[in-house]
N, C-alpha and C positions, 0 to 999 in steps of 0.2 A: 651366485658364485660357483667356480667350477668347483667339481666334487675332490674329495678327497683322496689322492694316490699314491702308489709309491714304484718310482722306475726304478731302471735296475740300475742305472750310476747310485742310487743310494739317496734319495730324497722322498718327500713327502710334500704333496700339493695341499695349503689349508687354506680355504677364504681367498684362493686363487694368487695368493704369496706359496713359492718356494724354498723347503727350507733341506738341506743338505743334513743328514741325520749326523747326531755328535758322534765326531772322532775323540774325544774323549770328555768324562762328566762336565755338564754346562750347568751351572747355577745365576740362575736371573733373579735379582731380587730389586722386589719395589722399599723402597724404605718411603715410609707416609708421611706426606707434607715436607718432604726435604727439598726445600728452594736452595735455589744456588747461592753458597754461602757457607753456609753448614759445615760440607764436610772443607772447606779451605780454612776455615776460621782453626777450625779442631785440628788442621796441619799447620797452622801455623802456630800455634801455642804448643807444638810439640807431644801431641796426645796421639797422632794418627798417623804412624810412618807408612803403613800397610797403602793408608789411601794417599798419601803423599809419594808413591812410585808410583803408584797407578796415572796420576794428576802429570805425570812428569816422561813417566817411561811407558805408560797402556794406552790405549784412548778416550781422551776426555772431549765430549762434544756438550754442545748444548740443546736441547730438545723442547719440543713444546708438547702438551699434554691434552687431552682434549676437554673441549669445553660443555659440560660444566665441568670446573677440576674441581671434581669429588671423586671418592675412592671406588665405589662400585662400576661407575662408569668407564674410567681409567684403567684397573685390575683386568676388567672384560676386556677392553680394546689392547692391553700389552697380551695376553695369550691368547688372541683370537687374529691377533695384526692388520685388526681395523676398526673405522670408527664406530660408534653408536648407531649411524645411520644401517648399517651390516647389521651390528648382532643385537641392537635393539636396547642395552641396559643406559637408560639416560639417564638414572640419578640414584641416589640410596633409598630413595621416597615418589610415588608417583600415583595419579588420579589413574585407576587402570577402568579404561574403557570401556572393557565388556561387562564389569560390573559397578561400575559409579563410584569404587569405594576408594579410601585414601589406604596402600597400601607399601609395606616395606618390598623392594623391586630384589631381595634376594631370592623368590622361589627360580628354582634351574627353568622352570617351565615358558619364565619372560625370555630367555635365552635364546635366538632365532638360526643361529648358527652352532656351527660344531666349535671347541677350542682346538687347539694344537698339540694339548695331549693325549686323546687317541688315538689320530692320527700316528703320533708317534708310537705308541704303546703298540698298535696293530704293525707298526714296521718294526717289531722286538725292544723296544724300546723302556726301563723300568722308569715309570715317572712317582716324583715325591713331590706333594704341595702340603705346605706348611703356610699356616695365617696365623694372625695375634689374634682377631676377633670371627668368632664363628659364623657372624653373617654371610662371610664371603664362600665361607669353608665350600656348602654344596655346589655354589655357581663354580667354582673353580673346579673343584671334580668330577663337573657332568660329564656323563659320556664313559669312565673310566673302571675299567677291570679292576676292582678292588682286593687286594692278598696279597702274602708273602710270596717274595719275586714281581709283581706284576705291579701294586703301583699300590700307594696309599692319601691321604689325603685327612686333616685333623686340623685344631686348632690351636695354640696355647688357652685359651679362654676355657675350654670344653674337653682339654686334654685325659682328666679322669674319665671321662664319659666314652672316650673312643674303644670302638669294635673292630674286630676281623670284619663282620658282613659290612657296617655301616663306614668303619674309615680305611680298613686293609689294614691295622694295625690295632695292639692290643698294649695294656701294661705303659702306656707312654711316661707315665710317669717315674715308674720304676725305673723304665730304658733308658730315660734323660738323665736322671737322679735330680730331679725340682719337683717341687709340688706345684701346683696349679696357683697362678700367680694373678696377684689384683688384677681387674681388668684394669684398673684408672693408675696403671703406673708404667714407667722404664722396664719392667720386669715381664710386662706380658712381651713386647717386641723381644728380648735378651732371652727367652723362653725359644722361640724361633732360629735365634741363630743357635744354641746349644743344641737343640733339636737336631738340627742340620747338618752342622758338625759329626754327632752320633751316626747320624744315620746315613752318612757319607763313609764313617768308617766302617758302619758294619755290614753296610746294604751295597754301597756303591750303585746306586741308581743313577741311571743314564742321564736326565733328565731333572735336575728339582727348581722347586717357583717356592721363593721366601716373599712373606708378604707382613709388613711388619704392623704396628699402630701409629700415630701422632700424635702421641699424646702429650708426649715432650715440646713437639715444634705449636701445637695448641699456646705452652705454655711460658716457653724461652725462645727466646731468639738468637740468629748465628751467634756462636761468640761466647755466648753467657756462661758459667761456670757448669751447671747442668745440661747444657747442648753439647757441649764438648767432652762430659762426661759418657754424654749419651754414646756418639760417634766414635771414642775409644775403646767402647764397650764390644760397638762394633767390630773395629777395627782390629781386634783380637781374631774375633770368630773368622773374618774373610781371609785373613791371613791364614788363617789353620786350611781351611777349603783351597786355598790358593798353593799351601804346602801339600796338599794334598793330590794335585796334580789337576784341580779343573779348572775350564773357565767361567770364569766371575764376570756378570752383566751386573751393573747398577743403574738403575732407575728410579723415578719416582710418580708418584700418582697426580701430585698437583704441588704444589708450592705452600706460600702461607706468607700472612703480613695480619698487618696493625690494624685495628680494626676497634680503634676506641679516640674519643675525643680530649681536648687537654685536660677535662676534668677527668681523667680516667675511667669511665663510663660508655660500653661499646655505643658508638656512634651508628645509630640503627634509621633508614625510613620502615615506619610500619603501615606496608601495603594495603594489607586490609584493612584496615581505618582510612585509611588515604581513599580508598576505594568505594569504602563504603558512603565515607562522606560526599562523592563523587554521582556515584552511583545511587546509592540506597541500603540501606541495611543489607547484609548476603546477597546481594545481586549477584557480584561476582565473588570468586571463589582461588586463594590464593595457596599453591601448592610451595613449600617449599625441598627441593631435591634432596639438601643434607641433613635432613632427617632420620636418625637411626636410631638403636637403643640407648646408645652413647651420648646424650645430649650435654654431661655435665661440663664437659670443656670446652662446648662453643655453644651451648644454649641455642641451637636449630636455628642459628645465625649465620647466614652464607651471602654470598655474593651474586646470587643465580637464584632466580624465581621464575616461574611461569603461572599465566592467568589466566581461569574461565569466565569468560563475558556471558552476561544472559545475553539471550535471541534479540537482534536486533542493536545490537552494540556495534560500530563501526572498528572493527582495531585498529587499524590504522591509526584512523584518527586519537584512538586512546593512547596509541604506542609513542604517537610523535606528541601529544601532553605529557607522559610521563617522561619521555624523552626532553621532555623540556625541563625538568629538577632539578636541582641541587644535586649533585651527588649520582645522579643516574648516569654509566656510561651508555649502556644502549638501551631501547626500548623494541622490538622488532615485531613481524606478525609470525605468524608459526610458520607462514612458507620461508618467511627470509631466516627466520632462528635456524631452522633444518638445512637450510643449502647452507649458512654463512659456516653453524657449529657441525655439520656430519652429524645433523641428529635424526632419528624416527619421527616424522610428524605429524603420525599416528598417537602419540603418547607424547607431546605437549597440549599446553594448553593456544588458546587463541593470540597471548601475546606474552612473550618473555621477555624478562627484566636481567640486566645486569646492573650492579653496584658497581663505584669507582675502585682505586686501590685501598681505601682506609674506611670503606663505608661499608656498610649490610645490612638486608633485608629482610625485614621480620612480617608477621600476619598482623597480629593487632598488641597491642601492650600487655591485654590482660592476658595471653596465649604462652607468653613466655615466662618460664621460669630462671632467674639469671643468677640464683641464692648459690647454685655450685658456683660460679666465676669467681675462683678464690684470686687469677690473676688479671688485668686487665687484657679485654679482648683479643685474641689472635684467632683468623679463621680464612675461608679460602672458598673460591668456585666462579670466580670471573675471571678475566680477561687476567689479569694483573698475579694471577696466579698460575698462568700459564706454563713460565720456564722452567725446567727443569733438568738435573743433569741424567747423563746419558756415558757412561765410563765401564771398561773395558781392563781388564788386571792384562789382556794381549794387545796388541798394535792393530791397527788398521790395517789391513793390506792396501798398496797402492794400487793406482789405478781407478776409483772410485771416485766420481765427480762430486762436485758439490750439490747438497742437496737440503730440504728442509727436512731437519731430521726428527721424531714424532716417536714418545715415547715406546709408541706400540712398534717401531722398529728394534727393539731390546731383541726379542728370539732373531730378527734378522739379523746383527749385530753382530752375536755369539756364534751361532751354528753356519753363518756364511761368509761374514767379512772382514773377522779377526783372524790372524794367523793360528 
């Protein structure tokens, strides 16, 4: 990719996209697991006026997210403005190569590319990033001048714990006035936008990336009396930022659906037995991507798997038997998984798996714990969770042809094609 610059019209070149440096504060935020639905359902029950001009009077497009739609992978690809196959983070969880071991993909070090906020930050730029869960926190601030004036970077989840050296910011809790809030609730994302708010009126950073939890859309769907509490919650805060004089990108990381059978019981294939029975005891070896510390509200049940075959395994031919299942939408080999999803495929396995819209894929029975699923399954990372909205509190400017538009065009979106 070409290197990072800044000419003198006032731009900044990252990952070989151009981005016109903000004429006034721009706040991008990913809201997690928000399929399309959500926020119309919560304007149409009269909870969400804030997002109901935007739907009506800003730009509301529809976007696609990349695949796997999980949150680490997606998060990277909206501030770096491109896919997996660029900046390398393909899942929450992954088999890392140079040392064999199954590990969580958030150290900054998997991270192959620059983001988009140094780049900014070196063109004078104050950048703020705000997360619900601290996994994301460091990948999101690689690269970044940490201090007052210059950029900070924290989590709701770990909010006591932030420093001047380690977040650019000190006292968060105090500054907000909230304490440090359940990770498993409405409260850690609500933690974020207050945040945001604050530190828009006292800092006025150039620059901020809100990045919320899902742990709502885990557990309600559009519509439902707490989704819409959820999205009004919102709908406060963006309005403040929005009176506040910036512009407001909304996005999302992946979508979310149903993912349990009429007996209400998540509707699972478990690959590793399937495999094993196939194969052999551990022959092969079944990674799954949405793996994180948070497993109580989807039980490391996703829709996206990738598999290591021992030597001598044809994938192919395994990919088009599993591809022959119930319930399997694709089966592919890692050359076609990487060209079809923009993934690294260096850092899959020999053959990846996708589930239908209502299905998911597990390792073996005895590997999951499902005793948190206090609601019946909802979860995400295939195909069917692709869509997602892509909205604008500014207009479009004309002239702009039609295009597939991708969630990681969010910083495009704000700093170049809204008024």
């Amino acid at each position: 990719m070409a290197p990072d610059s800044l000419n003198r019209s006032g731009e900044v070149t990252v990952n070989g996209r151009r981005y016109r440096l903000p004429q006034r504060p721009t706040v991008v935020v990913c809201i997690d697991g928000s399929e399309p639905g959500y926020i119309e359902r919560a304007v149409e029950a009269g909870r969400a006026p804030w997002l109901g001009r935007v739907l009506t009077q800003g730009t509301n497009l529809l976007a696609d997210c990349v695949v796997p739609s999980f949150t680490n992978p997606n998060n990277l690809s909206i501030i770096t403005g491109q896919p997996p196959a660029v900046h390398g983070i393909c899942g929450n969880y992954f088999l890392d190569p140079e040392t064999g071991r199954e590990v969580m993909m958030n150290d900054p070090k998997f991270l192959r590319v620059e983001t988009l906020f140094p780049a900014l930050q070196r063109a004078g730029c104050r950048i703020a990033v705000i997360t619900a869960k601290d996994k994301l926190r460091a990948l999101l601030g690689k690269g970044l001048e940490l201090g007052p004036g210059k950029a900070c970077a924290f989590s709701s989840e770990k909010s006591d714990q932030a420093t001047l050296t380690e977040n650019g910011i000190a006292n968060v809790n105090g500054l907000i006035g909230r304490p440090v809030p359940n990770v498993y609730s409405a409260a850690l994302s609500e933690f974020v936008f207050a945040a945001g708010v604050v530190l828009m009126e006292r800092e006025r950073p150039d620059v901020m990336y809100l990045s919320t939890t899902d742990y709502i859309q885990h557990k309600h769907a559009p519509g439902t009396g707490a989704a819409n509490d959820f999205y009004a919650m919102m709908d406060g805060y963006l309005a403040q930022l929005d009176a506040l004089g910036c512009t407001v990108v909304l996005t999302a990381d992946h979508g979310m659906n149903a993912k349990f059978g009429v007996d209400g019981k998540p509707d699972v294939i478990y690959l590793q037995d399937l495999l094993d029975g196939w194969l052999g005891p551990d022959k092969a070896r079944v990674i799954l991507p949405i793996t994180d510390p948070y497993v109580v509200h989807h039980g490391a049940l996703g829709s996206f798997a990738v598999v290591y075959l021992p030597t001598g395994t044809e994938a192919k031919s395994l990919a088009l038997r599993l591809a022959a299942l119930p319930g399997i939408e694709l089966a592919l080999s890692r050359e076609e998984a990487a060209a079809r999803f923009e993934l690294p495929a260096d850092r899959l396995g020999e053959v990846v798996v996708v589930s239908g819209k209502h299905k998911v894929l597990g390792t073996s029975v005895a590997r999951h714990d499902l005793s948190g699923l206090g609601e019946p399954l909802r979860s995400h990372g295939g195909l069917s969770e692709q869509k997602v909205p892509l909205l604008a509190n500014r207009q479009l400017q004309a002239g702009h042809p039609e295009r597939r538009w991708r969630n990681f065009d969010a910083f495009d979106l704000g700093l170049n094609l809204v008024a």
